[in-house]
N, C-alpha and C positions, 0 to 999 in steps of 0.2 A: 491533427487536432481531434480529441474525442471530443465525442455530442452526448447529450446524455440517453441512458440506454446501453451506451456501447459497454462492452467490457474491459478491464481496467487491464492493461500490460501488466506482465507475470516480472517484479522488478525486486532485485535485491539491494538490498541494505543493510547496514548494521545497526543491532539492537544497542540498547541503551549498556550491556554487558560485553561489549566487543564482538558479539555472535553473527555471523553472514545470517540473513533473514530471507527469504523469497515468498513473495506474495502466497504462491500458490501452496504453498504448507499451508496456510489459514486457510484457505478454498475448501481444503479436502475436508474441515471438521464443519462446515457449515457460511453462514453469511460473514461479510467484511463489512466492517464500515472504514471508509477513506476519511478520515477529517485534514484537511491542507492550513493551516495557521498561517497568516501575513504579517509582515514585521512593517512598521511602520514607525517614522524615524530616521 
């Protein structure tokens, strides 16, 4: 479980164009923000 403070697992995904995405490309140009969305329904 993170707490806050901690740092964010280095986690891939796929972009909205089919592209593998890994956290840690954005790390290297500077700040991340995380936004998480809840579906509800």
């Amino acid at each position: 479980m993170l707490r806050v403070g901690d740092p964010a697992p280095d986690v891939e995904l796929a972009s909205a164009d089919e592209q593998r995405v890994r956290l840690s490309s954005f790390w290297a140009r500077g700040l991340v923000v995380l936004v998480f969305a809840r579906h509800f329904g």
